[in-house]
N, C-alpha and C positions, 0 to 999 in steps of 0.2 A: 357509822352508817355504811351497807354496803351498797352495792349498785343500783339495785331496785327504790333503794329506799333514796337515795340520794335523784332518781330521777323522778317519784313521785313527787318527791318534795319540790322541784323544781315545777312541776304542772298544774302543783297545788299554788305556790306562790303564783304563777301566772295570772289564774283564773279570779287569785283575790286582786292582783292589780290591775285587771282586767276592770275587776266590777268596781276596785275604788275609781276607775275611772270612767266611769258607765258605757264603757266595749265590753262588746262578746269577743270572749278567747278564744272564739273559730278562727277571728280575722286576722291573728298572730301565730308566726310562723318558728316554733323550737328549730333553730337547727344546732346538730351535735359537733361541736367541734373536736374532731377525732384524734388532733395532737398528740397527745399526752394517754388517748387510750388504750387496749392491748386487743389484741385482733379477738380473743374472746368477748372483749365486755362489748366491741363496738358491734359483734354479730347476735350478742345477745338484745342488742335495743334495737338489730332489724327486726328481729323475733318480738318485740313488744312491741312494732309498729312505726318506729322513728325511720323516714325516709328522708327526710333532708338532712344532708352532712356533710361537712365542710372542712377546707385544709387550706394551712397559710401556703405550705412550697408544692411547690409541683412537682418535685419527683416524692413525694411521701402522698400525694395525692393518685400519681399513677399505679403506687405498691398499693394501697388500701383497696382502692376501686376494683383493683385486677385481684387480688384478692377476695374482696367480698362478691366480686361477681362468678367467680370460679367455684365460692362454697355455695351461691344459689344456684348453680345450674348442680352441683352435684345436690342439693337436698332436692329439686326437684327431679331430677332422674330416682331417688329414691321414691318419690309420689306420685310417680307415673299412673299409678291406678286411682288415686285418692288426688282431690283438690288438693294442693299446698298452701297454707295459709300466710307463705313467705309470695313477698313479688317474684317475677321473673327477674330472670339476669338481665343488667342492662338498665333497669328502672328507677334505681337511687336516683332521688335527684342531689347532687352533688355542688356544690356551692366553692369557689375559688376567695378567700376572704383576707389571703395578703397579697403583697406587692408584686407587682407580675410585672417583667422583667419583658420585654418586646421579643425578645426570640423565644419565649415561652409561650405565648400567646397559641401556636396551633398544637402544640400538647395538651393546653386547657379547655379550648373549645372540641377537644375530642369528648370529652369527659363530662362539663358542665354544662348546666344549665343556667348558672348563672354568676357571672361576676361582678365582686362586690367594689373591686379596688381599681375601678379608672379613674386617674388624676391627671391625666392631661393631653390633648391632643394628638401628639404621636403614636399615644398609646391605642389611643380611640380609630386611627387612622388603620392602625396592622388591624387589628381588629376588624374592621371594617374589609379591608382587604383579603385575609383570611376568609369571611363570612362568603364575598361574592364568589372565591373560587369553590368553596364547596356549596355554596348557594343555599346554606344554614341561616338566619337573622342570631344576631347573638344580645341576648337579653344583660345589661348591664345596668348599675351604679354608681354613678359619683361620687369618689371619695372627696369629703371636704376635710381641710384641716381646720376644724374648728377651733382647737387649743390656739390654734398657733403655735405647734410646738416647733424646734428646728429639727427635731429626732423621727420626729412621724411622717409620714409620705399621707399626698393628698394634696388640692389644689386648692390654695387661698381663695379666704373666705371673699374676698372681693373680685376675686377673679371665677366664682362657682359660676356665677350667672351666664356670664358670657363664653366658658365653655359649653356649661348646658345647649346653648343654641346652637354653636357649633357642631356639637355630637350628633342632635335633632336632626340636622338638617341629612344625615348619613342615612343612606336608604336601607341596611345591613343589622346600626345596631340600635338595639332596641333602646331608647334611656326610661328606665324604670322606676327611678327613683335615687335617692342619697345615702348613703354612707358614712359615719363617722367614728372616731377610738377618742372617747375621754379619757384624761389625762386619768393615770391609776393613782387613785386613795381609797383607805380605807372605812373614809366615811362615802356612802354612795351618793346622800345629797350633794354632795360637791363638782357631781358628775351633770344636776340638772340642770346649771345654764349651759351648757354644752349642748345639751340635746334641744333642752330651749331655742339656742341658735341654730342650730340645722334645721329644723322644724320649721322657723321663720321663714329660712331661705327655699323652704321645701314649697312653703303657700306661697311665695313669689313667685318662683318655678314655674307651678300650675297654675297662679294668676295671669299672669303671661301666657300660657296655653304653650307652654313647651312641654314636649313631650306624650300630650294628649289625652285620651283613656286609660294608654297605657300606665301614667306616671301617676304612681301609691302607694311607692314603699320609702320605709323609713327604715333601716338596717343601723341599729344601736341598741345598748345595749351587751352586756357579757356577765361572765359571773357574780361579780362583785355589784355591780349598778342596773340587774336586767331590771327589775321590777320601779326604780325610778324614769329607765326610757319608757316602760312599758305606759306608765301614767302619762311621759308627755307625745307619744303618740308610735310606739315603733312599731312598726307592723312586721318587722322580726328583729329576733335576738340572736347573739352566736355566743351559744353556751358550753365551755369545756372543762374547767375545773371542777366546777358545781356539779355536772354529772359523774364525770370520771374520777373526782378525786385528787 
């Protein structure tokens, strides 16, 4: 399968795990995880419309972005007379989705729009601090370690709650929603009490009334197991081998 065909296929799975779970597939968010892709394949899926995209480190996050925003301002200087049917420069919306390190923190809020991987108070604090001096709200995620693994970063599942309030109370950043990495098998049911458990602790969250309007997302979800979170409620996935290959 080449590119095109490996991303249909990926939108088509969606829409059927969408409907076996009676959701519309509007309310689910593909984002392209660019790791592993080549700066062609990832300009060719701005070209077919995918704007969120996402990157675990932050210096491959800084080369992509500067990149892809240098090749839309040159195809829009070619379209100077003609609409472009590519965004401006500048508009990706770009997704942070591994471990972010506290002195990375104002690299990535130059860039993103949203980050997936907040696990614990310090981190949530620069963040915060970051936010007020450029006077930006920064939209985040709580990463839970649901496995329990001791390899994965993410904040214990009994201690998700009482960070959540903690983060809430931060005038800066946003808390959005949860975050979690099921353990990798190749069977993907094996992934759905994992998702099962964040989900739980996602309607406690909001039962509690943390987080407010804003909090409704469920970020789980990847190649191997998207269409099992998709059933038990992700409102996005981070998909990169299944697109790229």
């Amino acid at each position: 399968m080449n590119l095109q065909d490996r991303y249909k296929k990926v939108k088509e799975q969606i829409a059927i795990a969408a409907a076996k779970s009676r959701r519309d597939p509007a309310t689910i968010t593909l984002i392209a995880v660019t790791k592993n892709g080549t700066p062609e394949q990832i300009r060719q899926l701005v070209e077919w419309g995918q704007s969120d995209l996402a990157e675990s480190r932050v210096q491959q996050l800084q080369q992509r972005a500067a990149q892809l925003d240098e090749w839309l301002a040159r195809q829009q200087g070619k379209n100077d007379k003609s609409p472009s049917p590519l965004p401006p420069p500048g508009s990706l919306r770009w997704h942070m989705v591994g471990h972010l390190q506290r002195n990375k923190v104002r690299s990535v809020m130059q860039l993103c729009q949203l980050i997936h991987s907040v696990d614990s108070l310090r981190l949530a604090e620069e963040i915060q601090g970051e936010a007020e001096r450029t006077k930006r709200p920064m939209a985040c995620l709580l990463e839970v370690n649901v496995a329990e693994e001791s390899s994965k970063f993410g904040v214990a599942v009994g201690a998700a709650l009482h960070l959540a309030e903690q983060i809430d109370s931060m005038d800066e950043v946003q808390l959005v929603g949860l975050m979690c990495m099921a353990p990798y098998s190749a069977d993907p049911e094996r992934a759905r009490p994992y998702f099962v458990r964040l989900r739980e602790i996602f309607e406690e969250i909001r039962f509690r009334k943390i987080g407010g309007e804003k909090f409704k997302h469920l970020s789980m979800g990847m190649s191997g197991d998207y269409k099992v979170a998709i059933e038990e409620g992700a409102t996005m996935i981070r998909i990169g081998t299944a697109i790229f290959g």
